[in-house]
N, C-alpha and C positions, 0 to 999 in steps of 0.2 A: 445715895444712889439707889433707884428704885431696884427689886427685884423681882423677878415672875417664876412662880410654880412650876414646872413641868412634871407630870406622872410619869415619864421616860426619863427624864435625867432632872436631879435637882441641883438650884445653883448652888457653888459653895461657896464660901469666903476665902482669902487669896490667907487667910493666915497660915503661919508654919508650926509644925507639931512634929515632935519628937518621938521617931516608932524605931523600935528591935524587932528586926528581921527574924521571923525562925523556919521559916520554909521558902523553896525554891520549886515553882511551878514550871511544869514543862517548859514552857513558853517562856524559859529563864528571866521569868517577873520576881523579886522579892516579895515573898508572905509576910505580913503584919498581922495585928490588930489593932483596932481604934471601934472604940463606941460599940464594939463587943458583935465588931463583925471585923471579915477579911478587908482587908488594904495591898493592893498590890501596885508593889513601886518596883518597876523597871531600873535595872542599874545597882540593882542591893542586893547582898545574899546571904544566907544565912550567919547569924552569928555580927553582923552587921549592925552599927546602930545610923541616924543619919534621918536631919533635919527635910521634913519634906512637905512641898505645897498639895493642897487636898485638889485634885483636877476635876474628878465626877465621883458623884454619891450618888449611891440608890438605894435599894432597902435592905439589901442582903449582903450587899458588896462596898469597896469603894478605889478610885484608883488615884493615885499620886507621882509627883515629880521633886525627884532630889535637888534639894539643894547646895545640901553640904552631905557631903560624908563623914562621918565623925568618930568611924573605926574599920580597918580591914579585916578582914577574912582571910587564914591562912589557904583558903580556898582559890583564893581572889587571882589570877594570873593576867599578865600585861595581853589586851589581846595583839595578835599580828598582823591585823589587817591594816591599815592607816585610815581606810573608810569606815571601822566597825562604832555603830553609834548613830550613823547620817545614814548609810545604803540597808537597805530592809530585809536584804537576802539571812543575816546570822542576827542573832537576838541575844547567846551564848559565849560569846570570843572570850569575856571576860574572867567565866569562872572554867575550873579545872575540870577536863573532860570527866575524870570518876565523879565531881560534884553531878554533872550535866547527867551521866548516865544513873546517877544513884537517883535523882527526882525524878526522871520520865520513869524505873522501873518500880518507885515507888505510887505515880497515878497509874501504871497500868496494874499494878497488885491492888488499889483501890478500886478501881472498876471493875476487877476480872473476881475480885472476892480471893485471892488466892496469890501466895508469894512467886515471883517470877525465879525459876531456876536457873538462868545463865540471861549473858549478854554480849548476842554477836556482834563483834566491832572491828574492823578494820584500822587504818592509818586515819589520824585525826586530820592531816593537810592531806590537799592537792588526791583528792579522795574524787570532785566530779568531774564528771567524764561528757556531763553536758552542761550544755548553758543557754540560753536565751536572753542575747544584748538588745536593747533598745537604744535607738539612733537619734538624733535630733542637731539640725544646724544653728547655729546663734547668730542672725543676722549683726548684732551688734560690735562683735570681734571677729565674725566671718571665722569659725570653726566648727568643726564640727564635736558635739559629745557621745560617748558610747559609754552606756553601764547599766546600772539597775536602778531599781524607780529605790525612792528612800520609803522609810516605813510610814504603812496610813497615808501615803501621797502619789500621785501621778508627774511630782517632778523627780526627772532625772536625776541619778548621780553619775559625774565623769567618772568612772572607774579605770585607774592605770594598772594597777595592780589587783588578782585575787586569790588569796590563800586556798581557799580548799577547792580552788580550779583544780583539776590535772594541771602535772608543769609542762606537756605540750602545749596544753591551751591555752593558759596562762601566758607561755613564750611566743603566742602569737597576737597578745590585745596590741602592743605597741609598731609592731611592721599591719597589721591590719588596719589598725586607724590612720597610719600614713599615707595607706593606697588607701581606702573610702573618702580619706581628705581631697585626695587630688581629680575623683570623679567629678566629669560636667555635670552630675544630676545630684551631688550632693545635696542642695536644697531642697528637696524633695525625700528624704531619706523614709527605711523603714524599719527591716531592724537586722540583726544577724545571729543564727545560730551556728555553735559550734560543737561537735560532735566528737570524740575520743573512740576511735574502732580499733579494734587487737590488728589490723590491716592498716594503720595512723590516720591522723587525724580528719574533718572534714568541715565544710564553710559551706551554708545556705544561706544568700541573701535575698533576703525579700524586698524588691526596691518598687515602688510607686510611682515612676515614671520608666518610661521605655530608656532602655542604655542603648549609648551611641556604640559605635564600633569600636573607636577610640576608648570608651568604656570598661568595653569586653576585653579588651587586649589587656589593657591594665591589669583586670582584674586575674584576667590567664597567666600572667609572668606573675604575678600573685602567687598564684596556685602552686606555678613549678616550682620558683624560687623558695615557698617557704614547704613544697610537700604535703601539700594540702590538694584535696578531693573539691571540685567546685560544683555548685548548685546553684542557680539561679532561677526565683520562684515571682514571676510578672503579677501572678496573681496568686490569695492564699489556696486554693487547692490544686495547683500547678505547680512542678517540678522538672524543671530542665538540670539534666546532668551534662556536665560544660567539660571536667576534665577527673582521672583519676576511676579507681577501678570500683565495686560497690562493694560497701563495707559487712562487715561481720564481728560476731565475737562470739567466744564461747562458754558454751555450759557443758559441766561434767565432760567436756575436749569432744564435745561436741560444737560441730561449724553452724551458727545459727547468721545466714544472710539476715539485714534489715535494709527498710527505705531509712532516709536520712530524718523523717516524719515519726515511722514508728515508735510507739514505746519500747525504754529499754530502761531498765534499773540504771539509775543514776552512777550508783556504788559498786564498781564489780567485784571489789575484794568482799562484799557484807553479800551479793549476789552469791559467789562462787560459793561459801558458805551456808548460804540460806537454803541452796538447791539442794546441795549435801544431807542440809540436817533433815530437813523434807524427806529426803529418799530414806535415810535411819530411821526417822519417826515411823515413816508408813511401813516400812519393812516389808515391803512387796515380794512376794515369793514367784515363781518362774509361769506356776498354771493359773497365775490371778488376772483378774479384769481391773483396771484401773481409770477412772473418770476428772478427768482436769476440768473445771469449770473457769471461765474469765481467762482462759490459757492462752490469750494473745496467740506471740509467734511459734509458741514451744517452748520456753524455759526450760520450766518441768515438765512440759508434756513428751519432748523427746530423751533426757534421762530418763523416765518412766518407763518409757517401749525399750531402754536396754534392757531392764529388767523382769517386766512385766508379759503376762502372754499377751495381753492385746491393750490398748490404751486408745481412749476415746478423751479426743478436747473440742472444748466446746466454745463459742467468742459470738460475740455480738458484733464485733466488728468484721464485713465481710474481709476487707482488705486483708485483718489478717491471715481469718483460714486460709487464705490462698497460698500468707507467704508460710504458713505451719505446711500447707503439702508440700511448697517447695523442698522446707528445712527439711522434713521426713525422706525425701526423694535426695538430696544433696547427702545425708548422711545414710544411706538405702536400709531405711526402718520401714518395713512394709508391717507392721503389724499397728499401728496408728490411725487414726483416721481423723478429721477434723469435719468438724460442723460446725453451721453460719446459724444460729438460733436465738432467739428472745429469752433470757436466761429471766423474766418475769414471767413465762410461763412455764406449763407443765411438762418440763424436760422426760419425766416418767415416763410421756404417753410415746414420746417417740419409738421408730422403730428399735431402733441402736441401742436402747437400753433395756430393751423384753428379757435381755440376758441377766441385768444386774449385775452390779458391780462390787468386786471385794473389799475395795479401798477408796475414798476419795481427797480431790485437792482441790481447795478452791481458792483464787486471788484478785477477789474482786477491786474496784475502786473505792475511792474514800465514802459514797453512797450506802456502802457498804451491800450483801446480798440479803437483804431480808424476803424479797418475790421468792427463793431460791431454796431455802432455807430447809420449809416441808419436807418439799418434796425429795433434799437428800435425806429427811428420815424415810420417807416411805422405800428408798434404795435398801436400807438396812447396813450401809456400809458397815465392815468391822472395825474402820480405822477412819478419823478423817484430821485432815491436818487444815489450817482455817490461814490462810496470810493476809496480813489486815495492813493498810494504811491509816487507820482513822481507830483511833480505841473504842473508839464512844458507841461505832455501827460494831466493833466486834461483841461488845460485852450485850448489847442489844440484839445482835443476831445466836451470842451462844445459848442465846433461853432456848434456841427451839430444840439444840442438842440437848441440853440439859434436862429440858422437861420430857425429853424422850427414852432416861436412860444413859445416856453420853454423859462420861467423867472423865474433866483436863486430867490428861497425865503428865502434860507439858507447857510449860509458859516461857517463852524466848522473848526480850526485847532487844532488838534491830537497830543500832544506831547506825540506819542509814542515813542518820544527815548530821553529822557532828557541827555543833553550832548552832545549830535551827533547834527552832520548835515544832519539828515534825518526828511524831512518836510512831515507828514500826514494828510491826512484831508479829508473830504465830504462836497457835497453838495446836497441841495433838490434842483430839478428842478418843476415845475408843468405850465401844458401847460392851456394857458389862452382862 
């Protein structure tokens, strides 16, 4: 069999080779060696041994697939899902949550140069509170499918069941696939989100043909019958609110209104905590000035203004500031303010911050804030706390604290997504 070169990926041979596992990367892959580099085999975990085919080689790395396992791990636990393996949402079901939370805080202690102090965690199941199903009809057995794409692929998985749903969510995949089965515009499907508000639950469907009447009604005895909020979205930046009241939830017992669109932390127990340690870390005193950067609807920005003499957030998204003056005006925090800004440029020069600020918080996207970065040293904050989705833009954006004097006092890592390979985390910075 001929073979060809590539400088991007080279072929391998389909032989099997014998590797012990001794690390578990975030991304709950098995660490190896072979040929005196890293081998990462999905499905192994440390302590593991277990025959495996070599899938891609490159120069530095290499990746493989088991084929026999040929020892467990007292680590090892049955996962719960029935889908876990095929659906691409969890990567992790298999190994024991302390395994999962001890390898993500041991890469963010390698990227951060520094051992992480705690590890906020919640309930291991029925922990999300959102979800986004994809729909598809099968002309072939004339059903319909709803679940999540499987890993690396754009085909569906039917999903009946899912563990670290919330269990109202959860207790609605099977009455909700009943009523979408029986719509005239099934054939045409789009997708469905489901939403978890402290006010219960909520249903956005985004369908790609116009609903009949007949439709609507379905869909309405839907709503009542299971206590569910209805949305109906004809087009993606369009939302019709069809039945039930507008949702909310709270931070620090504060009423934060949202659209059903909005971002919201997936995890509210690792949320309700994370606002907490935020507000201890900055230790904001009564006559300080406080600056939320990437501060959405208010998370942190409206616990801030309990505390704080006056508190400035800041959002790239206009939609939100509008709904953060809402929140501020719903819970009557007049000492807040919200701004619609390009947080790539020079937030200094505005007017709003001539005053400077004593404390800052920033929570950017997985992009991470590097535009941003500067210019909070030229603020001089005394204190700043960093909440990061993405390690890789944190440890990259702390050089600019670092190089200015700023020393971690604090390293939290966030198991907001138990299962996944999605690593969250903060840190307090405070300049010396």
């Amino acid at each position: 069999m001929a073979q060809f070169y590539s400088a991007k990926r080279r072929v391998t041979t389909r032989q099997i080779i014998t590797v012990n596992v001794t690390d578990l990367d975030p991304f709950g892959q098995g660490v190896a060696r072979h040929e005196g580099k890293a081998l990462f085999v999905p499905g192994l975990l440390p302590g593991e041994t277990g025959e495996v085919t070599l899938t891609e080689e490159k120069r530095q790395f290499a990746r493989g697939a088991v084929k026999k396992r040929l020892s467990d791990s007292p680590e090892r636990v049955p996962p719960r899902c029935p889908h876990f393996g095929v659906c691409g949402g969890c990567q992790q079901q298999h190994a024991s949550v302390s395994l999962q939370q001890q390898s993500k805080s041991q890469a963010l202690s390698r990227l951060m140069k520094r051992d992480v102090d705690e590890v906020i965690a919640g309930p291991e199941w029925g922990y999300r509170r959102r979800a986004r199903l994809s729909l598809a009809f099968s002309p072939r057995d004339q059903t319909l499918q709803m679940g999540f794409r499987k890993a690396s692929s754009n085909e569906l998985v039917d999903v009946h069941q899912c563990p670290i749903l919330a269990p109202r969510l959860e207790a609605l995949l099977a009455p909700l696939r009943a009523c979408l089965s029986e719509l005239e515009t099934i054939r045409n499907p789009g997708h469905v989100e489901l939403v978890l508000a402290d006010n219960g639950p909520l249903l956005v469907l985004r369908h790609l043909a116009p609903l009949s009447a007949a439709d609507r009604q379905k869909l309405e005895r839907f709503s009542h019958s299971e206590g569910v909020a209805l949305y109906l979205a004809a087009q993606s930046d369009t939302l019709e609110q069809v039945s039930g009241e507008a949702p909310w939830y709270t931070s620090d017992q504060l009423r934060l209104s949202f659209s059903p669109r909005d971002f919201i932390q997936v995890n509210d127990a690792v949320n309700q905590q994370m606002v907490a340690r935020a507000l201890t870390w900055l230790s904001v005193e009564p006559g300080e000035r406080v600056l939320d950067l990437f501060c959405g609807m208010g998370n942190f920005t409206l616990p801030l203004a309990k505390r704080a003499q006056s508190v400035v957030g800041v959002e790239g998204v206009a939609a939100l500031v509008a709904k953060g003056d809402y929140n501020a005006r719903l819970n009557s925090l007049k000492n807040v303010t919200f701004f619609h800004e390009n947080l790539e440029e020079d937030v200094t020069r505005q007017p709003w911050a001539k005053a400077g600020f004593d404390k800052v918080l920033l929570d950017p996207a997985r992009a991470g804030a590097a535009g941003v970065m500067h210019h909070i040293v030229k603020l001089l904050p005394k204190r700043v706390v960093y909440v990061s989705c993405n390690p890789t833009t944190l440890a990259r954006d702390s050089d600019a604290l670092l190089a200015a004097g700023y020393q971690i006092r604090r390293l939290a890592m966030l198991d907001m997504f138990p299962h996944t390979g999605h690593l969250e985390s903060m840190v307090l910075f405070v300049r010396e």
